[in-house]
C-alpha positions in Angstrom: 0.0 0.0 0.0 1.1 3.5 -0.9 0.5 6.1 1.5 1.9 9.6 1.2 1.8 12.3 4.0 2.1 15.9 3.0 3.3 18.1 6.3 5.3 20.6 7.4 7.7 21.9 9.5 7.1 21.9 13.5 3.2 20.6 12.8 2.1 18.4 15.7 -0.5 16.7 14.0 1.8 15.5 11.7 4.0 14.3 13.7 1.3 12.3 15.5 0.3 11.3 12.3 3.3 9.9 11.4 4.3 8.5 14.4 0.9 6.3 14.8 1.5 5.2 10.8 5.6 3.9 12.2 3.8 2.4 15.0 1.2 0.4 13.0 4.2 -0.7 10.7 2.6 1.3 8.0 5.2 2.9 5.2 5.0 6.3 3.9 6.4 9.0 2.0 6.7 12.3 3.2 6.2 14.9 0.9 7.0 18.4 3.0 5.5 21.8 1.9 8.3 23.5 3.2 10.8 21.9 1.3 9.0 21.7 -1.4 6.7 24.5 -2.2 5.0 23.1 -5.1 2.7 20.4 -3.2 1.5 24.0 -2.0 -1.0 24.1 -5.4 -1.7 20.1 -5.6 -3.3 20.7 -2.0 -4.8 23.7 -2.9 -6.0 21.9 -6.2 -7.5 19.3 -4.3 -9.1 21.5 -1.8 -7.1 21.1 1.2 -6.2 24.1 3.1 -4.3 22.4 6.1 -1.8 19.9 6.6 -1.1 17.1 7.7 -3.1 15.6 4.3 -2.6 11.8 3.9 -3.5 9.9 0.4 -4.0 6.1 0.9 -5.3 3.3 -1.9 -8.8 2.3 -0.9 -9.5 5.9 1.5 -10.7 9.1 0.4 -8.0 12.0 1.3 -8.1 13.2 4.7 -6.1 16.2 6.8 -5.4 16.4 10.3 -5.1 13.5 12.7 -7.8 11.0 12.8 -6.9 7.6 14.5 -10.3 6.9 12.9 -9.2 6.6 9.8 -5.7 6.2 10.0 -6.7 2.7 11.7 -8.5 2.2 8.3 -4.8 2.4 6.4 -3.3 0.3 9.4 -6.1 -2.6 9.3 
């Protein structure tokens, strides 16, 4: 399963995020806006605003951190 995480810099949420995706043995790529300013207009494109904004197979796009349905990705 592919999973990608957009975040930033010093974002708590992200790092929760992340952190619960390492503890559920669940790989994923970070892509992070400040690095690299051009995910900027694919979030904005897709209608996110916020970040953390994590893309899984099977899930519709979500921001923010929700054990609800990061436990979906995990299963």
């Amino acid at each position: 399963m592919k999973v990608t995480i957009y975040s930033k810099n010093n974002c708590m949420q992200c790092k929760m995020t992340k952190r619960f995706l390492s503890e559920h043995n669940v790989e994923f790529e970070e892509r992070n806006i400040n690095q690299h300013p051009e995910y900027v207009s694919y979030l904005k494109d897709k209608g996110f605003q916020a970040v953390p904004v994590v893309e899984a197979p099977g899930v519709p796009a979500f921001y923010g951190f929700r054990p609800d349905q990061l436990t979906q990705i995990a299963g």
